[in-house]
C-alpha positions as CSV (number, residue, x, y, z in Angstrom):
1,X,3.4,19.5,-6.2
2,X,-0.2,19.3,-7.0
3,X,-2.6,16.8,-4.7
4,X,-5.8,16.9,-6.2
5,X,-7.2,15.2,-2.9
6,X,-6.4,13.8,0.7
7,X,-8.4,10.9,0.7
8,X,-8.5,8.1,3.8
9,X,-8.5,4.5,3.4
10,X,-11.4,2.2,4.9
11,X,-9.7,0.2,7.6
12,X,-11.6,-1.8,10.6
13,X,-15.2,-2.7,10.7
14,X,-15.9,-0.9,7.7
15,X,-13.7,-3.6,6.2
16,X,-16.0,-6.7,7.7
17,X,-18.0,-7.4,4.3
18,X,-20.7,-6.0,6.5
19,X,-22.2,-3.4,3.8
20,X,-24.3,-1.4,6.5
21,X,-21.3,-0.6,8.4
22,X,-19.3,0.3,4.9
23,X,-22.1,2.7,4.4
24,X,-21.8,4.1,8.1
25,X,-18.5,4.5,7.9
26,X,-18.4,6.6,4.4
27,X,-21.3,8.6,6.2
28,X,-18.4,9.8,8.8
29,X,-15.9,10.2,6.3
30,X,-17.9,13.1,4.1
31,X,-18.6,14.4,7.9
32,X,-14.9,14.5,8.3
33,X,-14.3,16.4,5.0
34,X,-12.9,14.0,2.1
35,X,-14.3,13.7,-1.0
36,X,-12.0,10.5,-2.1
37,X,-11.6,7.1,0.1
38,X,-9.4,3.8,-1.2
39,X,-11.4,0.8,-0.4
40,X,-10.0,-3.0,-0.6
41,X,-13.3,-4.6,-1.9
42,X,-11.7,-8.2,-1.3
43,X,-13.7,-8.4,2.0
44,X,-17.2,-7.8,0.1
45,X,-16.7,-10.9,-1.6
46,X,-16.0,-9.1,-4.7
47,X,-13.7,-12.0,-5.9
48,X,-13.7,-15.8,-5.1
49,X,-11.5,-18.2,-6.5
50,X,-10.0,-16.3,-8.7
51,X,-13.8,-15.1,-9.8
52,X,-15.2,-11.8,-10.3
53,X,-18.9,-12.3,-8.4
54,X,-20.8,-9.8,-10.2
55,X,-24.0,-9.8,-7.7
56,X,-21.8,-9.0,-4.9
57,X,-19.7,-6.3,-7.1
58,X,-23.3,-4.8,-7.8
59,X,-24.1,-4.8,-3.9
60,X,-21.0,-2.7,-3.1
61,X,-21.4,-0.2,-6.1
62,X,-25.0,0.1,-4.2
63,X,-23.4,1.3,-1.3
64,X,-20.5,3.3,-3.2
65,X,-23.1,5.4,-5.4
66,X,-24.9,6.8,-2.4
67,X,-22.2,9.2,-1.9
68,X,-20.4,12.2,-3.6
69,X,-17.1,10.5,-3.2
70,X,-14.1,9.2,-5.6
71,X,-12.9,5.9,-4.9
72,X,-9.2,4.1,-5.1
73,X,-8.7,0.8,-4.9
74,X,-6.4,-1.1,-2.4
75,X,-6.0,-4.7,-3.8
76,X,-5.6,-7.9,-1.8
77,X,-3.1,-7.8,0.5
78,X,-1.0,-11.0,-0.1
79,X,-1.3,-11.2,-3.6
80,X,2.1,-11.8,-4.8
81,X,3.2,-12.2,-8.4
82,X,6.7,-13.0,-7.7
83,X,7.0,-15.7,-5.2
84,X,3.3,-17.5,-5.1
85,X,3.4,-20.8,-6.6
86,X,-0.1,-20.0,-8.0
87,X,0.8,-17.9,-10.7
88,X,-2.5,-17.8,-12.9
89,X,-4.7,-17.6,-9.9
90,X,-2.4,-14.2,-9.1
91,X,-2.8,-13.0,-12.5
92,X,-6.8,-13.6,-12.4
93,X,-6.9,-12.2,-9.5
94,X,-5.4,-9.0,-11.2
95,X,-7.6,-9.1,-13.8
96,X,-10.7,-9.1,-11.5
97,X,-9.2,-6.2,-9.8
98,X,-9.1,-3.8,-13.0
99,X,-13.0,-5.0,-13.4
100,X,-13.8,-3.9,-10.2
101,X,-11.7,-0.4,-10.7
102,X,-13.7,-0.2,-14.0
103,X,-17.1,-0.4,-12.2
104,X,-16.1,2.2,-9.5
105,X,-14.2,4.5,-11.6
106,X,-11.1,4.3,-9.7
107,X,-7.9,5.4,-11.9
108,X,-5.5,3.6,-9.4
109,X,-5.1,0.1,-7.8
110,X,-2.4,-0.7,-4.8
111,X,-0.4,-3.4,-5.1
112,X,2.0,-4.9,-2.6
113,X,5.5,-5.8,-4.2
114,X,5.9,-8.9,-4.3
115,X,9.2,-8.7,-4.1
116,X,9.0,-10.3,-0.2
117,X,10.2,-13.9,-0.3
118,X,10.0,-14.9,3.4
119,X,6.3,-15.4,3.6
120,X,6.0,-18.7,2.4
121,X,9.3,-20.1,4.7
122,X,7.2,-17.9,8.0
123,X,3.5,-19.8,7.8
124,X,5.6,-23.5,7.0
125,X,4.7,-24.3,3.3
126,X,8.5,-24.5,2.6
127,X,11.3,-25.4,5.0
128,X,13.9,-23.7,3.4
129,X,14.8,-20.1,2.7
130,X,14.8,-19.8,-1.5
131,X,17.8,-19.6,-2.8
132,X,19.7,-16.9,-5.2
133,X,18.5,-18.6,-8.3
134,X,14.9,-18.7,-6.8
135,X,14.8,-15.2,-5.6
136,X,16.1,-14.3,-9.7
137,X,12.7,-16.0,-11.2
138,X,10.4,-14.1,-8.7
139,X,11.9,-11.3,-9.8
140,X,11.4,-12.0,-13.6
141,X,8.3,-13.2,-13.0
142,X,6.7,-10.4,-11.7
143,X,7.7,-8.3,-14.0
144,X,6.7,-10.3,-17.1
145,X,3.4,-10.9,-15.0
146,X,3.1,-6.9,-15.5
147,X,4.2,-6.7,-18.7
148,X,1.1,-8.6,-19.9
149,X,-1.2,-7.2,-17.6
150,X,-0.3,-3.3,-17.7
151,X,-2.5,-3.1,-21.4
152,X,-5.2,-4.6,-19.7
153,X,-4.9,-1.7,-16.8
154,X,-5.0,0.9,-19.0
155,X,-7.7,-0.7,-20.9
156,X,-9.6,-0.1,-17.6
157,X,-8.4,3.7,-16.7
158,X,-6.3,2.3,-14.2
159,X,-2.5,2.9,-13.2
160,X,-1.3,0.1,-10.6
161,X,1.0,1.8,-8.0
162,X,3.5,-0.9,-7.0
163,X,3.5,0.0,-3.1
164,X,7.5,-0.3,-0.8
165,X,6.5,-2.0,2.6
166,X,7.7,-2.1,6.1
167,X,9.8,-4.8,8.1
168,X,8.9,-6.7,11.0
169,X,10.1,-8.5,13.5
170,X,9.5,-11.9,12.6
171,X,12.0,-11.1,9.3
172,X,14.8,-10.8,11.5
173,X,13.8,-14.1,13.9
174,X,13.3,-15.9,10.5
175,X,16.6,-15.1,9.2
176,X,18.3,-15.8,12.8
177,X,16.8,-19.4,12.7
178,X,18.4,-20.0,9.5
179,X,21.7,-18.2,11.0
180,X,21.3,-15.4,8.3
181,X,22.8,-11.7,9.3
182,X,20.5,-9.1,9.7
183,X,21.6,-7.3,6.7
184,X,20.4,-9.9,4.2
185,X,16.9,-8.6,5.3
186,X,17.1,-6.2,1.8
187,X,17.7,-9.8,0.2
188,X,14.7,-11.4,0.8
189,X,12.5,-8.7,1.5
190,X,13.7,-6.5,-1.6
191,X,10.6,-3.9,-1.5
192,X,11.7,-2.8,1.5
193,X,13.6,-0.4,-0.3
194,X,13.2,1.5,-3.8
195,X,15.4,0.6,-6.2
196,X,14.7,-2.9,-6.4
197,X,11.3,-1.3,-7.0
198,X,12.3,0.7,-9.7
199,X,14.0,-1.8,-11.5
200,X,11.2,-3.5,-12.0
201,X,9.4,-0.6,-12.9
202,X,12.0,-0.4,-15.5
203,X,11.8,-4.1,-16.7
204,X,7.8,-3.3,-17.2
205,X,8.1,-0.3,-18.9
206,X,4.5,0.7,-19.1
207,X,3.1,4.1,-18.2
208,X,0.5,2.5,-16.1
209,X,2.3,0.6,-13.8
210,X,4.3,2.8,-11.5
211,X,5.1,3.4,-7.5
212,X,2.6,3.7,-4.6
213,X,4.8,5.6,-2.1
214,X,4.2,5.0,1.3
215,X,6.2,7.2,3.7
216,X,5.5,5.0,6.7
217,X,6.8,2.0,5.6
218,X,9.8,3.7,4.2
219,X,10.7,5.9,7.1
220,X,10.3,2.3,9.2
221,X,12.2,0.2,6.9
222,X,15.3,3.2,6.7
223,X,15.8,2.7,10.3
224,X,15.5,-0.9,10.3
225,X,18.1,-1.6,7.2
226,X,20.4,2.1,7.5
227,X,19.5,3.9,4.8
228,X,18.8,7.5,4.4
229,X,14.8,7.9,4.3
230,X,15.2,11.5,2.1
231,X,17.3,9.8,-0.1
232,X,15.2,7.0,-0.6
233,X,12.2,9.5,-1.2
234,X,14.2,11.0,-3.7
235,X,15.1,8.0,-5.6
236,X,11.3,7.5,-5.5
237,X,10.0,10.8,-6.6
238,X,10.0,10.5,-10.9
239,X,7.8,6.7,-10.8
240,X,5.4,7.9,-7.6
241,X,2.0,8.1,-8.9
242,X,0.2,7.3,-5.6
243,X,0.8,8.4,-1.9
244,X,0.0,6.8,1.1
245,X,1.0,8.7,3.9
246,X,0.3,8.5,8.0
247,X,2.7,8.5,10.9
248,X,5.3,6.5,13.0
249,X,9.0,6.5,15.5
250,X,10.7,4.1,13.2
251,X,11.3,2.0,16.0
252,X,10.7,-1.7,14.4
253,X,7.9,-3.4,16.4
254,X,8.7,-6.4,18.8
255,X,6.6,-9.3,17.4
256,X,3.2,-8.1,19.0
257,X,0.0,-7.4,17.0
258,X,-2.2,-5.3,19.8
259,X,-2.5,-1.9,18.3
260,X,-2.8,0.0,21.6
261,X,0.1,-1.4,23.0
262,X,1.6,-1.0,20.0
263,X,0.7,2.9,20.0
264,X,2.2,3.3,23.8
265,X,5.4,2.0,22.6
266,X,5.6,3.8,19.5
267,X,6.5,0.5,18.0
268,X,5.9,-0.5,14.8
269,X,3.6,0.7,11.5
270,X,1.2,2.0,13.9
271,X,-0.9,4.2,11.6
272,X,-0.6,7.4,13.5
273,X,-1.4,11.0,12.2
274,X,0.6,12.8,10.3
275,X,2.5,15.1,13.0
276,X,1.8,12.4,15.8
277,X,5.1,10.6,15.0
278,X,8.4,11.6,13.4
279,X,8.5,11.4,10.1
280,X,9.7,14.6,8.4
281,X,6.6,15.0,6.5
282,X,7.6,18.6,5.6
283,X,11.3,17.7,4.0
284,X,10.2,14.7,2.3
285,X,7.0,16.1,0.1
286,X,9.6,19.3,-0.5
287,X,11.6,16.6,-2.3
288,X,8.5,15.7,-4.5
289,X,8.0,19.2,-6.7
290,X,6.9,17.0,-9.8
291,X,3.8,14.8,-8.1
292,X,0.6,15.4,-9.5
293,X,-2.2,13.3,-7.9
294,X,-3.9,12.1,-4.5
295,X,-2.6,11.4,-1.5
296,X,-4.4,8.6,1.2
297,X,-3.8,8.8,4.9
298,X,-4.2,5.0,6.4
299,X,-4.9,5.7,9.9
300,X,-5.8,3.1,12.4
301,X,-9.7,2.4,13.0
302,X,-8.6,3.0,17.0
303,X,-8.1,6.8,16.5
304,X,-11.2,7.1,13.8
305,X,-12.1,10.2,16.4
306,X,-9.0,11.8,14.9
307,X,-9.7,11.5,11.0
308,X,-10.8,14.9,10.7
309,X,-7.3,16.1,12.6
310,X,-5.0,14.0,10.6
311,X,-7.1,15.6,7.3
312,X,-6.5,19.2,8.6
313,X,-2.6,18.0,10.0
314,X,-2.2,16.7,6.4
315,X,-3.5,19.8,4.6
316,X,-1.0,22.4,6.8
317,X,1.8,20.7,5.6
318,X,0.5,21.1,2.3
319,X,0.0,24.3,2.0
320,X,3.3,25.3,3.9
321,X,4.5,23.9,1.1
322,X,2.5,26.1,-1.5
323,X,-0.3,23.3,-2.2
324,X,-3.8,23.5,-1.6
325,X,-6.3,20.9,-2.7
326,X,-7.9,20.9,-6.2
């Protein structure tokens, strides 16, 4: 294993579209010791409508420039090219994204599967839960969505990283309303696990599209659906391009949103330093002897006082492992 850097990703205020407090923030970050940090630019009003705003773009690089840091790009959050009826507004979306990579010289963009069906069925734009043939097209859809967009990537130095997510509560009420066992979960919330992943990975056969691995939401989902969360890092291990890495219980959380009572609990994706929780940090990078590239710690803007911890945390794992930074 090789990680050229541990980066952290801009979370909280810094993420208000308030460019002062971006610039604070990056400020505390070099203080803390990264040289690399993974920004979503979506709230900077980077893109509207499906529109790169090139004023606003030139506003953030403003900010970005002033410091000796690498960037990564986190794209927008819900952008699904699977499941949202708006399929050329996704793609343009997309497309903006590689511009904005291009301008800040960021080699990899996140992207959410979209392989998550529920979403639409949860917020009441359909009544229904899709059925078999349904859940099929999303599937084909996103990957001939990537397919066509994967030259433009590399056209832009970019790999997209295809990122596994975490389940929530609300899944599992959804499904109970519509008197659905818990075990379908996997069905309509595929990216919840890693071969449906790497399938499509497979279907878009393209060296710059490949797997954001995020060891939270896995070790999260395992518990949740039953699964073994070494194997699962295993069966991720020859597509992961990207980490994402910070800590949890695997407890699944119990429908409430307030971080700190989240934290007290241990429930949830609660965005914890690595060796605050229980994830096996140690077995599971073991298991990923090939990876060449950075890894990102997402902590929550509530324990900020604790970024240079989780860096140091981070690093001691690393180099019990034989790794040092680049």
């Amino acid at each position: 294993m090789k990680i050229h850097d541990i980066g952290i990703a801009i979370t909280g205020a810094a993420h208000s579209g308030q460019l002062g407090q971006l610039e604070q923030e990056l400020a505390y970050y070099v203080e803390c010791g990264f040289g690399l940090v993974e920004i979503n630019p979506a709230p900077f009003h980077t893109i509207v409508h499906g529109e790169l705003r090139r004023p606003q773009l030139q506003n953030l690089l403003a900010v970005l420039n002033n410091f000796d840091l690498r960037y990564t790009i986190h794209g927008v959050d819900r952008l699904n090219l699977a499941y949202d009826s708006r399929h050329e507004l996704c793609r343009q979306i997309m497309r903006c994204q590689f511009e904005i990579c291009r301008a800040v010289g960021a080699s990899r963009l996140v992207y959410h599967s979209g392989l998550q069906a529920l979403e639409d069925v949860r917020i009441g734009l359909r009544r229904a839960l899709p059925s078999d043939e349904e859940l099929v097209e999303g599937v084909r859809r996103e990957a001939a969505a990537f397919r066509e967009l994967a030259p433009m990537a590399a056209d832009a130095g970019v790999t997209i990283g295809i990122e596994n997510t975490d389940p929530h509560q609300w899944e599992h009420d959804l499904l109970a309303r519509f008197d659905r066992p818990q075990s379908e979960l996997a069905k309509y919330n595929a990216r919840l696990q890693i071969p449906p992943i790497v399938r499509q990975l497979e279907a878009i056969n393209h060296p710059n599209v490949a797997l954001t691995l995020d060891f939270a939401h896995l070790h999260l989902a395992a518990h949740d659906l039953g699964f073994d969360f070494l194997t699962a890092v295993r069966e991720a291990a020859p597509w992961t391009r990207h980490l994402h890495a910070n800590d949890n219980f695997g407890h699944l959380d119990r429908g409430y949103e307030e971080g700190r009572d989240r934290i007290a609990f241990g429930e949830g994706d609660i965005h914890l330093p690595p060796g605050w929780g229980v994830i096996p940090y140690h077995n599971a990078l073991a298991l990923l002897p090939d990876y060449e590239g950075d890894l990102i710690l997402e902590i929550k803007p509530s324990l900020r006082d604790y970024f240079g911890e989780a860096r140091q945390n981070t690093q001691d794992i690393l180099e019990t492992l034989g790794n040092s930074e680049d």
